[in-house]
N, C-alpha and C positions, 0 to 999 in steps of 0.2 A: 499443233506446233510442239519440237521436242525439243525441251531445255534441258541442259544437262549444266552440270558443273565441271570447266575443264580446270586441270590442278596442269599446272607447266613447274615439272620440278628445273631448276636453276643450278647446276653442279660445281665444286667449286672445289681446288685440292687445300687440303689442309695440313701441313704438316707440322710436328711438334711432339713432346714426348716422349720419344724416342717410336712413336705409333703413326703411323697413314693411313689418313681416312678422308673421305668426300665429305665438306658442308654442302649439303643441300637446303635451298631456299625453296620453299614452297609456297604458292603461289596457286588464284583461283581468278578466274575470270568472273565478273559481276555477270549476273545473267537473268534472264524474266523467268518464272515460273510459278509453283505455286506452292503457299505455303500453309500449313494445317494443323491442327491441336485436337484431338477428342477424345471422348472419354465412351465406353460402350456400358452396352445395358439388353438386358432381353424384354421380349412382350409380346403379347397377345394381339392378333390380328381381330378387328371388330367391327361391324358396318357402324357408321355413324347414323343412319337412318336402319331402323329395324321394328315394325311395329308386329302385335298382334293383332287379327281381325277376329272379334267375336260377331255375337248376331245380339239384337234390343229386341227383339220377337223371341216366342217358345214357336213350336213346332218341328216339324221331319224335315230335314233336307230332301228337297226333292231332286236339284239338279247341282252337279260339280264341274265347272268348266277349267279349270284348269289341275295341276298336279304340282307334283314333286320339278323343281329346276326351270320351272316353265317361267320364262320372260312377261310380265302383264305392265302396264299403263295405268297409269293414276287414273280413275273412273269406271277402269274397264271390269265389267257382270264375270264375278268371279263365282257367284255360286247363287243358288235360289232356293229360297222353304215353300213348303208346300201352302198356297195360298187359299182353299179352298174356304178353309176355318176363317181365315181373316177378311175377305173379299163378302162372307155374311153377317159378323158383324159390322162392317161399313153400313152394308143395306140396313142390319139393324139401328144403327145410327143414323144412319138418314129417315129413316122412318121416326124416330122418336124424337129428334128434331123438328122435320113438318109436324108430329101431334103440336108439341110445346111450340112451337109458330103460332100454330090456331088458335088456341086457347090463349096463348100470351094477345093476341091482338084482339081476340072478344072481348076477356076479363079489361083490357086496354079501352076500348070501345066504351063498356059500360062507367069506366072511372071518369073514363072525360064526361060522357052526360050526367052522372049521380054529383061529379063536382058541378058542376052548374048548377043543379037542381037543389043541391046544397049550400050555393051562395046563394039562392034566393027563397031558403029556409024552406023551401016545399018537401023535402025529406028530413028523418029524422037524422042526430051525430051518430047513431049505430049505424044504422043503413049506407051512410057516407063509408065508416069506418071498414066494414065490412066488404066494402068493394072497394079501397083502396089496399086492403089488405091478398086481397083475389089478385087484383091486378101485382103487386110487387113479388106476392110469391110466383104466379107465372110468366114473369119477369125473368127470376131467375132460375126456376125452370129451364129456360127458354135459352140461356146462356150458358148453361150446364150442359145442356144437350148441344150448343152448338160447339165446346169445345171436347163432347167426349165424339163427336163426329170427324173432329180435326187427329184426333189421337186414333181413333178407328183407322181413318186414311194415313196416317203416320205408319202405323203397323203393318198394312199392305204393302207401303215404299222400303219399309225394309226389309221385306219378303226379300228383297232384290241385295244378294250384298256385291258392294266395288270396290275395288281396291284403292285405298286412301292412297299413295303410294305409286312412283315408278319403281320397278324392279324386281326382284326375282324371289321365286317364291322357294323358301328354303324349309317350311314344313308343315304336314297335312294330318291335321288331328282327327278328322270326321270322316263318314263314311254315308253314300247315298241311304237312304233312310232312317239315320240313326236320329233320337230324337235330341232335340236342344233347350235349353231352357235359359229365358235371360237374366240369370243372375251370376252373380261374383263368383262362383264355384267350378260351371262350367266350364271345358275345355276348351281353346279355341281354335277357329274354323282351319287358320290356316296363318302365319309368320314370315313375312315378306322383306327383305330386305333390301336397301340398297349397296349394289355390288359394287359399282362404279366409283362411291365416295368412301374410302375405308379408313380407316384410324387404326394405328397401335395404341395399346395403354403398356408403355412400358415403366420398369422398374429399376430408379438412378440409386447408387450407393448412398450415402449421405454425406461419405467423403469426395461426393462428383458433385451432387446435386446442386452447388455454389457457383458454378460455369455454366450450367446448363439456363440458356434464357427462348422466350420465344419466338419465334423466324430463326432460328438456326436450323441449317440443312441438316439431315440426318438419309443416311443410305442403311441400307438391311437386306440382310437376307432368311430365306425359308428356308426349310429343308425339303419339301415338297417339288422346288426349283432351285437345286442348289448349283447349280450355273448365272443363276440371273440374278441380276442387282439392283434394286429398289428402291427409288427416291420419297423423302415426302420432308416435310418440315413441320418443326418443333408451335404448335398452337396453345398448347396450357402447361405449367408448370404447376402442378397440385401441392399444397402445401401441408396436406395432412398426413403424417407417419406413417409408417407398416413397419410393425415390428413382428418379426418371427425367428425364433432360435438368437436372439437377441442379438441380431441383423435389422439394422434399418434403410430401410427405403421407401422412397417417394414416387410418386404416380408423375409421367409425363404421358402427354397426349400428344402422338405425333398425327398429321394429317395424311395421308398414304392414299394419292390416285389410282384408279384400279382403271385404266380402259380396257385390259386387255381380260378382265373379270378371274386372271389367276388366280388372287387373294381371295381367301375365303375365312368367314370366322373361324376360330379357333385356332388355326394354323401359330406354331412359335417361330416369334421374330429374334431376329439378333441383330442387334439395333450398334450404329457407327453414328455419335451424334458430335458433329462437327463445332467445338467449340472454338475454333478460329479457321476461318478460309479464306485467303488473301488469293484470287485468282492475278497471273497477268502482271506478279508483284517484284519488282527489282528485288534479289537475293542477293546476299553474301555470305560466305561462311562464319559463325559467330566467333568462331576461335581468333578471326584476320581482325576482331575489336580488341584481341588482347594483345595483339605483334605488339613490339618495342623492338626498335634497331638494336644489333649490336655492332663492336666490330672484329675482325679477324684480320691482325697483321698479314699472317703467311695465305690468305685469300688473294689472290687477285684478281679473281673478275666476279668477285662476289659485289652485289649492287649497294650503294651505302649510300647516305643521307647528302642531298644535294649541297653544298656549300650556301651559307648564310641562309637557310633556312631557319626559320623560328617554329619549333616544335608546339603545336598549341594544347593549349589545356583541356580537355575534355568538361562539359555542362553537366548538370543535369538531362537538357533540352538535344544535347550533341554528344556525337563521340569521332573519335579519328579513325582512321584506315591510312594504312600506307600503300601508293601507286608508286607498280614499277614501269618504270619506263627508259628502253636505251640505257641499264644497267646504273642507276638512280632511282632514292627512296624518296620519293614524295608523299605529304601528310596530307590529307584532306580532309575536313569538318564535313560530317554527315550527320543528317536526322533520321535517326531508325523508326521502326513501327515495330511491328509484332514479330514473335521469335518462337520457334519451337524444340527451342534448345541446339539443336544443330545449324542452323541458318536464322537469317536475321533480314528484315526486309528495311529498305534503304529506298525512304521518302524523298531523298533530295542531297544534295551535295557531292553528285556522282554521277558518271552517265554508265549507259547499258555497255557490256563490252570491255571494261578499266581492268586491269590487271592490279591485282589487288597482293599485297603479302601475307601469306597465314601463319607459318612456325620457319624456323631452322630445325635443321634435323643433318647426322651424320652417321655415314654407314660406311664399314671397312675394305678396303680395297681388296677384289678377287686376288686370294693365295696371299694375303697375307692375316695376321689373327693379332686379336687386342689380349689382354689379359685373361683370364681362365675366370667365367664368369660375366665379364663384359658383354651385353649385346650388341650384334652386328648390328643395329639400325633404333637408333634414337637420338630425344632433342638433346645438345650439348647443354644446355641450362637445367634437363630433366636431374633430381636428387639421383647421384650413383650408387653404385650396389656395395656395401658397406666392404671396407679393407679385408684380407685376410690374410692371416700368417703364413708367408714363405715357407718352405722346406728350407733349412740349410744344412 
C-alpha cells in the first residue's frame, strides 16, 4: 500500500504595505504509514553454530569422505583412521579379560570353601587370610581388564569420525595418510558450520548504544551482494566496552537467517538497527502540533476559527491539531505516539484522511517584487531579514 503525504496548499490574496503577496495555508492530509528511527553500526557476519572436529584416537587417516563446501548431516561418517592398530588391541583386551575371568572366579571358588573351612576352625587365620587376599586382588584384576576392554572398543568407535553438526563444511586440515595424535596440540580434522542460522556481532557507538534493545528489527547489507537486503533481529545487547583510538563500542548480537546460504563468515555488515518501527501507523506532520490560528483582515477565503469554539489546552497526555473543513479551523484533542522528528503518529482523536493545518507561508505575486533582500516565499510569523539603509 502507498502512503504518501498530500499537502493541499490554500491560497489566499493578501494585500497591505504597500506589497502583494499570497498567504498560503498549508495543509496535510492524516494518513497510514510507517514510521521509523535508527541508528546504524557495522559487523562481522558469523555462523552461530561452528564447531571444530578433532579425533580421541592417534593414528593415519585412512579414508576422507567429504571436502571443502560439501553439505553433511549431523551423524553423517565424515572420515576414518586406520583401524588396523586398534581392532588388535580390542582382541588384546578381550583376551586379558577372559584370563582375569578365570582366575577371578577360581581364586573366588577357593575363598568361599577356605571361609567355611574357617568357620569351623579346620584351617589356620593365614591360610584363610591368604586366600581372601587371592581372591580380592583377582577381583580387581578382573574389573580392570573389563574396563581397559570397554576403552579398547571405545577407541575402534572412534576410528569412525561424524559429524556432530548439520552443515557445511567450511575447512580441511588433514590430508589421507597424515598422522594424528589425540591431544591438545593437534590440528583439526576439519570445521563445520552452520550456514543457515548466522549472527552479526556488530559494533554500536556508545552515544547509540542507549536505544538499541532486543527484538529490534535490524536490515543490513554486504558488499559481496550489494543489491540485496537483509533482515534479522537484535537478540543480545553486550555490555562490556571496546575501546580503541579512544572510540567506544559495544558488541550487539544480531540474529541473521541465511536460507539462501549467501552469508558467509567473515563477510562486513552494515547494520540499519531499527530503534522505532511503527508499521500501518496514523501520521501527521509534527510541525501541524505547532499551528496556532491567526487572522488576516485583507484575507478573504483564508479558513479561520469556527465561531464559539473553545480553544483547548494542550496535556501532557494530549495535544491539538487544527481541521480544515469547508474553509473553517477546527481543534481537535489527540493522543500521539512516537515521532521521528518529521512526523508524529496519532493514537486517537482523529480519523484516517482529516485535513489537518501545518504553517502559513507567503509568496510574491508573478512580476511583482518585495524589497531588495526579501524572499519570495516564507512564513509571515518567520523573524525578517534585518532593516537596511536606503539610498537617498
Amino acid at each position: 500500500m502507498d502512503y504518501r503525504l498530500i499537502i493541499l496548499p490554500t491560497i489566499l490574496l493578501l494585500a497591505g504595505c504597500g506589497k502583494k503577496a499570497d498567504v498560503t495555508l498549508e495543509t496535510a492530509s492524516v494518513s497510514r504509514g510507517e514510521i521509523s528511527r535508527s541508528v546504524t553500526a557495522t559487523g562481522t557476519v558469523e555462523s552461530k553454530t561452528q564447531v571444530d572436529v578433532g579425533t580421541q584416537v592417534t593414528g593415519i587417516i585412512d579414508k576422507l569422505y567429504v571436502d571443502f563446501n560439501d553439505r553433511v548431516e549431523k551423524g553423517q561418517l565424515i572420515a576414518e583412521i586406520e583401524k588396523t592398530l586398534l581392532e588388535s588391541e580390542l582382541k588384546s583386551a578381550n583376551a586379558a579379560m577372559e584370563s582375569a575371568r578365570v582366575t577371578y572366579e577360581y581364586n573366588r571358588t577357593n575363598f568361599e570353601r577356605d571361609k567355611q573351612l574357617h568357620d569351623k576352625q579346620l584351617i589356620s587365620d593365614y591360610e584363610y587370610e591368604t586366600s581372601r587376599k587371592e581372591y580380592e586382588t583377582s577381583r580387581t584384576a578382573y574389573e580392570k581388564s573389563q574396563a581397559d576392554r570397554v576403552r579398547a572398543a571405545k577407541n575402534l568407535n572412534y576410528a569412525e569420525i561424524y559429524s556432530p553438526i548439520d552443515g557445511v563444511v567450511i575447512s580441511r586440515e588433514v590430508e589421507v595418510g597424515q598422522t594424528v595424535v589425540s591431544n591438545m596440540n593437534v590440528a583439526n580434522l576439519y570445521t563445520i558450520a552452520d550456514l543457515e542460522n548466522m549472527q552479526i556481532v556488530g559494533n554500536v557507538d556508545e552515544a547509540d548504544i542507549g536505544q538499541v534493545k532486543t527484538g529490534q528489527s535490524v536490515t543490513f547489507t554486504v558488499d559481496a551482494y550489494p543489491d540485496d537486503e537483509f533482515s534479522g533481529t537484535v537478540t543480545q545487547v553486550r555490555l562490556n566496552p571496546t575501546t580503541e583510538s579512544n572510540v567506544v563500542t559495544y558488541e550487539v548480537i544480531v540474529d541473521a537467517p541465511n536460507p539462501e546460504l549467501k552469508l558467509i563468515p567473515g563477510l562486513t555488515a552494515n547494520l540499519t538497527i531499527y530503534t522505532l518501527r511503527e508499521k500501518d501507523a496514523l501520521l501527521a506532520p509534527a510541525a501541524a502540533l505547532r499551528f496556532k490560528p491567526q487572522e488576516f483582515p485583507d484575507a478573504k477565503s483564508l479558513p479561520s476559527v469556527a465561531q464559539g469554539v473553545t480553544i483547548p489546552t494542550p496535556t501532557d497526555s494530549t495535544r491539538v491539531l487544527w481541521t480544515v473543513h469547508d474553509g473553517t479551523l477546527t481543534p481537535a484533542v489527540v493522543t500521539t505516539g512516537a515521532s521521528n522528528g518529521s512526523m508524529v503518529q496519532i493514537k486517537s482523536g482523529i480519523a484516517d484522511g482529516t485535513i489537518v493545518a501545518v504553517d502559513y507561508s507567503k509568496k510574491v505575486r508573478p512580476g511583482e517584487s518585495m524589497e531588495s533582500g526579501d524572499e519570495t516565499e516564507r512564513s509571515p510569523f518567520a523573524p525578517g531579514p534585518p532593516e537596511r539603509n536606503k539610498k537617498k
